[in-house]
C-alpha positions in Angstrom: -101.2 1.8 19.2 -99.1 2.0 22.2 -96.5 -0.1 20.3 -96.3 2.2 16.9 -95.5 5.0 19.7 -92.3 3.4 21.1 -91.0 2.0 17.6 -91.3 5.8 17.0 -89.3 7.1 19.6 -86.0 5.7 19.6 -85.8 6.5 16.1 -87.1 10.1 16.3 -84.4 10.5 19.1 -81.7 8.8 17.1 -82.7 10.7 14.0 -81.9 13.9 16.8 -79.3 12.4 17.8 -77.0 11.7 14.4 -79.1 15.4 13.2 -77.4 16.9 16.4 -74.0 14.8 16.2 -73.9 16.0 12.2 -74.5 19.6 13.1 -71.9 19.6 15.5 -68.9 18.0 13.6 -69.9 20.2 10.5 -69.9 23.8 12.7 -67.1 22.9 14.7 -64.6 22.0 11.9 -62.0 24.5 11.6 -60.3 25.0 9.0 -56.7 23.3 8.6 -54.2 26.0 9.9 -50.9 24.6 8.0 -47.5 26.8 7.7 -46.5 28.6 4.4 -43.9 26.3 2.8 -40.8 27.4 0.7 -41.7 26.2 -2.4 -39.1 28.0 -5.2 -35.1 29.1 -4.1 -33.4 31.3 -6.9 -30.3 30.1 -7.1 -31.6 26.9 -6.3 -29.9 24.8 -3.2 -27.2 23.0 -4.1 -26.4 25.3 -7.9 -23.5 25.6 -9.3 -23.2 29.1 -10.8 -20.6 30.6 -12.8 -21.2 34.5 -11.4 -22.5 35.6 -8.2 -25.9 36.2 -8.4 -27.3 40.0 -7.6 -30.2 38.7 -5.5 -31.7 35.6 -3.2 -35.6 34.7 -4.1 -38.0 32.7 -1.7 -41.2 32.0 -3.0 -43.6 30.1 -0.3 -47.0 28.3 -0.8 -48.7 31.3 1.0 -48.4 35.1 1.9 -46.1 35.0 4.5 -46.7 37.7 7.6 -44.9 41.1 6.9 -43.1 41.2 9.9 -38.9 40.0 11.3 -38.3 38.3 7.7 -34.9 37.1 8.2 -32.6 36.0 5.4 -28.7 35.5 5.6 -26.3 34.5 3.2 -22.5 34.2 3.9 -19.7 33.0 2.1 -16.7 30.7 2.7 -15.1 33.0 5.1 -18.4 34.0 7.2 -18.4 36.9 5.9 -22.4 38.4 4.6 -22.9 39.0 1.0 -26.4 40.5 1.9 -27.0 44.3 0.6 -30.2 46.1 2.2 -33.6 45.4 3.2 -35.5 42.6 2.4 -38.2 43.3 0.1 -41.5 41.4 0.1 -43.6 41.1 -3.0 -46.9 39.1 -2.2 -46.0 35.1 -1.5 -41.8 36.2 -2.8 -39.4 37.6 -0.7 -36.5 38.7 -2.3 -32.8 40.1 -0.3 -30.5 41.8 -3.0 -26.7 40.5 -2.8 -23.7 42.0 -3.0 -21.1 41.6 -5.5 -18.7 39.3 -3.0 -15.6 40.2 -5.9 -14.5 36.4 -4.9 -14.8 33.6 -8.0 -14.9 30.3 -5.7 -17.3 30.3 -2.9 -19.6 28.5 -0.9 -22.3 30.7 0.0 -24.3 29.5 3.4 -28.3 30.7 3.4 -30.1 30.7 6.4 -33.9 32.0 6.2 -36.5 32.6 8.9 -40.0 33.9 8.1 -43.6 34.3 9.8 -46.1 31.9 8.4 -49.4 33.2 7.6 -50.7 31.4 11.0 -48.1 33.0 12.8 -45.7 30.1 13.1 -42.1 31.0 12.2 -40.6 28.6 9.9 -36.8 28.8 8.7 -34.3 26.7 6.9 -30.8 26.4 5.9 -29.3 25.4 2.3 -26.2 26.1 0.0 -25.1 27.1 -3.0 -21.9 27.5 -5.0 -19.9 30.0 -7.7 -17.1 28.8 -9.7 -15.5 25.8 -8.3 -17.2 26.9 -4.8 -15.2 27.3 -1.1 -15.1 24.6 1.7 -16.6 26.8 4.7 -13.8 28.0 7.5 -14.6 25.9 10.8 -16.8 27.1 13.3 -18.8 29.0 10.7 -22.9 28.5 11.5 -25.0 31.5 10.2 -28.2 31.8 12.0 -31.4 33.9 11.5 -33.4 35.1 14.5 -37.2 36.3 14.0 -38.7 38.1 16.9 -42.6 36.4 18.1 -45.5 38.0 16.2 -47.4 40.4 18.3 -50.5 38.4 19.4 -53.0 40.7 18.1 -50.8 40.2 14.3 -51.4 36.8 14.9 -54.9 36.6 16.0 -55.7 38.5 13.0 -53.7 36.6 10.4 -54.9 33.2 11.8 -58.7 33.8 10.3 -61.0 32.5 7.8 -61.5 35.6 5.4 -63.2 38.3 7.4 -64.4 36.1 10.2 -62.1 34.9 13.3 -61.9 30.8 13.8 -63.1 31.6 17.1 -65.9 33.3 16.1 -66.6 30.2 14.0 -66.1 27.6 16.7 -68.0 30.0 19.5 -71.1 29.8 16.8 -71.1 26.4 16.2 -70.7 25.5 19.6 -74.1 27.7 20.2 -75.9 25.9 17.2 -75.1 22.6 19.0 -76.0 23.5 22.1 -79.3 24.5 20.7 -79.7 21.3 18.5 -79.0 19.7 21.6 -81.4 21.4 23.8 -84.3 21.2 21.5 -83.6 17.3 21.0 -83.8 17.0 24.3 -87.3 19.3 25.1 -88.8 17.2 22.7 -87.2 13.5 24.1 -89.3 14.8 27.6 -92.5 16.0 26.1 -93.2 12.5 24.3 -92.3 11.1 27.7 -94.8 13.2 29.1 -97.5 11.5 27.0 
């Protein structure tokens, strides 16, 4: 009888054990927290257009945070071609152009954006009209978006209504308590 007992307990604890191990690894999984990436440009990088276009579109893979969008555009000579605010229209941001009056330029577009897990990501890519411009020397655009808040960030960087934290601090209890009850019942078999 003695025997049946301690086949019975290494696997009870093992079964506690993997049960514990699984509970763990499932409550403590957080999400995947990747950045927003630019997946559409209208005019496209690289475009050859025959007329300035009125307006630059970014369209990313996610709702970007509403805060320090940056977009620049510049022609040939340095000079900006951009024409008022920014406006943001879910997942698009889109910056109205001015009419630059020049037929041949090289137009230089630098953009800088919050991520939805408040990251910043940017990039840089050009675009032509007419027979385009080669850019004067020394010309390098830049974009410069300030740090979200941290509270912004905190709350952008959750899982629907409920904060990753909150998610990792309650799976961290559960397997604590998986844990602790695995072992109250490894000593009270002992016990007998």
């Amino acid at each position: 009888m003695r025997t049946a007992r301690h086949t019975a307990r290494p696997s009870t604890r093992g079964a506690a054990a993997l049960l514990a191990a699984g509970a763990l690894t499932v409550l403590t999984a957080l999400p995947a927290s990747a950045h927003d990436e630019l997946t559409g440009v209208s005019p496209e990088p690289g475009a050859t257009l025959t007329t300035a276009p009125e307006e630059l579109e970014l369209t990313f893979s996610g709702q970007v945070m509403d805060i320090g969008h940056q977009v620049q555009v510049t022609d040939s000579e340095g000079r900006s071609v951009t024409d008022g605010p920014l406006e943001t229209e879910g997942n698009r941001i889109v910056q109205p152009l001015t009419d630059p009056g020049a037929e041949d330029q090289t137009y230089q577009v630098v953009w800088r954006v919050v991520s939805s897990d408040g990251h910043p990501i940017e990039g840089t890519f050009a675009y032509e009209v007419g027979a385009g411009s080669e850019p004067s020397p020394g010309v390098t655009p830049t974009a410069e978006v300030p740090e979200p808040p941290a509270e912004d960030a905190a709350a952008q960087a959750s899982t629907g209504d409920t904060p990753l934290w909150l998610v990792a601090v309650a799976g961290a209890a559960v397997a604590l308590a998986v844990l602790g009850a695995v072992s109250v019942v490894s000593r009270r078999r002992r016990g007998d």
